[in-house]
LUMMARMAR-29592 format. One line per 4 residues: number of its first residue (from 1); their letters; for each residue x, y, z of C-alpha. Coordinates in steps of 0.1 Angstrom, whole numbers. Example, Ala and Ser with C-alpha at 12.3 -4.5 7.8 and 13.67 -1.06 7.14 Angstrom:
% LUMMARMAR-29592
1> as> 123:-45:78; 137:-11:71;
% end
This chain:
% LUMMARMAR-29592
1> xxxx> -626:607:-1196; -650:575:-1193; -674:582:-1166; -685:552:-1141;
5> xxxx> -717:543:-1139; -734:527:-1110; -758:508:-1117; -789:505:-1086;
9> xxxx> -812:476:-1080; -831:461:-1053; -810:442:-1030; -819:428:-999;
13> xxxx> -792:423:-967; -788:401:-948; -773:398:-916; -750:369:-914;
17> xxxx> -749:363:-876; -788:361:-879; -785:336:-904; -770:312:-880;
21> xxxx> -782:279:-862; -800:289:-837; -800:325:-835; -835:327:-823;
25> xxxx> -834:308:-795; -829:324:-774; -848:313:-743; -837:305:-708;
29> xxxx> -826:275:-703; -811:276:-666; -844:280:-651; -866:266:-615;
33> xxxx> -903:264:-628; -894:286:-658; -880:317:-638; -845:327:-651;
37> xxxx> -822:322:-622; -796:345:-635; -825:373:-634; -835:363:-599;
41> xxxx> -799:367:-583; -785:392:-602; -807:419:-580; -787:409:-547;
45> xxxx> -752:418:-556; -768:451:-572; -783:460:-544; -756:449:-520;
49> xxxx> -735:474:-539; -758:503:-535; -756:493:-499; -716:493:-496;
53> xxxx> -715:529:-510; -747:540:-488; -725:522:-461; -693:546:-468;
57> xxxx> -710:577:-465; -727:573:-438; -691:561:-420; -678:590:-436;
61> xxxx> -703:611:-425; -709:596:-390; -681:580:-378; -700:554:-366;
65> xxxx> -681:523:-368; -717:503:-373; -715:516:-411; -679:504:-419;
69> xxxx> -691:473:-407; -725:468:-423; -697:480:-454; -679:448:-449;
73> xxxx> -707:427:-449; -721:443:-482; -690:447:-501; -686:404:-488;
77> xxxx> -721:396:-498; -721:414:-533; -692:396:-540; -703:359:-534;
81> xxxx> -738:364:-546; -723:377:-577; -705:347:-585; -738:328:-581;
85> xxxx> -753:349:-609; -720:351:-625; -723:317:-629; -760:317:-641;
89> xxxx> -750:341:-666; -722:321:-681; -740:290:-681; -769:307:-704;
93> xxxx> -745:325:-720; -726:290:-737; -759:267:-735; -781:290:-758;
97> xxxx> -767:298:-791; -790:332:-796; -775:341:-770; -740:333:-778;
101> xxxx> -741:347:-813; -746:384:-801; -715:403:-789; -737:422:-770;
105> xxxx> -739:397:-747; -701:391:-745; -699:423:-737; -719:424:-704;
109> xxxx> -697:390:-696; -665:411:-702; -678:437:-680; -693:418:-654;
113> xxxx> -663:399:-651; -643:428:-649; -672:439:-617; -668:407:-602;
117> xxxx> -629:418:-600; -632:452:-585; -663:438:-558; -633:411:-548;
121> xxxx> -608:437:-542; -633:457:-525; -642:430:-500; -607:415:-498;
125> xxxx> -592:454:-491; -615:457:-458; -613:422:-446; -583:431:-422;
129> xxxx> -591:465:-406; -627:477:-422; -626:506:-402; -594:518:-415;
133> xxxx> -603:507:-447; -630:528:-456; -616:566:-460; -602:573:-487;
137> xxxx> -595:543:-506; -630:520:-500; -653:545:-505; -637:550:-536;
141> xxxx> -636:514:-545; -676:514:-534; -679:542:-562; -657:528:-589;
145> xxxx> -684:491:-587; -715:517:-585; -705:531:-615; -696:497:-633;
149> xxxx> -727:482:-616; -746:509:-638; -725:501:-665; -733:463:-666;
153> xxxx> -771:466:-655; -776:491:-688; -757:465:-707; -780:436:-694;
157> xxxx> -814:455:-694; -806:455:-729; -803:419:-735; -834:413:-716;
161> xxxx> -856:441:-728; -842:448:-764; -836:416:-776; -854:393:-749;
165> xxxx> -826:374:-745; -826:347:-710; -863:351:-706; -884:324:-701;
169> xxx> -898:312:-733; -933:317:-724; -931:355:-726;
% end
């Protein structure tokens, strides 16, 4: 029986996505005065989201028709300030090719997009009767985008704080 040897030596890999034009730009480049704007609006429809699912339960829990309307308002505002930042995103997302090259960063667009979707039919599902529109079905929608809020921030804080991706390139 011949026996296979394996023969060891120094070898050194490389990763062939780092090795491409560009990969370490990766610097903001749709900016005011150097501040990301995708970073500056992408708080609002975060926020607003929180607030739409705080607005649920305390409908739910009140009855107070003041919640299922400051609901409406959230779950509209979330949604249009998200396309804002939506856009931001996308725009660095194609115009900086260290950005581009990681999938990482596809994969916050993918889920983001898929946000985006879910904050719409939120919005759209309460524009004709929010009152009604809150038990059991919009407070369950308001959960379902907290939890994909969570889901894109983690993805995002990533970008930004592992691989410093849309900062400004001054930091």
């Amino acid at each position: 029986m011949a026996e296979t040897q394996i023969q060891t030596r120094d070898e050194t890999l490389v990763d062939p996505v780092a090795q491409r034009p560009g990969f370490e730009e990766t610097g903001s480049r749709i900016a005011v005065a150097g501040h990301p704007i995708h970073a500056m609006t992408v708080a609002f429809p975060i926020a607003l989201t929180f607030c739409n699912f705080g607005a649920d339960a305390f409908y739910w829990w009140t009855g107070d028709v003041f919640w299922a309307r400051a609901g409406v308002w959230a779950a509209g505002m979330a949604f249009l300030i998200g396309l804002a930042a939506a856009a931001s995103g996308t725009m660095e997302l194609l115009l900086v090719p260290g950005i581009r090259a990681r999938a990482s960063a596809w994969t916050h667009a993918a889920i983001a997009v898929a946000l985006l979707s879910v904050l719409g039919a939120n919005w759209g599902y309460r524009l004709n009767g929010y009152e009604t529109a809150v038990l059991p079905y919009g407070i369950l929608l308001s959960g379902f985008c907290v939890v994909m809020v969570g889901a894109t921030g983690w993805h995002g804080g990533k970008l930004v704080f592992d691989y410093h991706l849309g900062t400004s390139n001054g930091s």
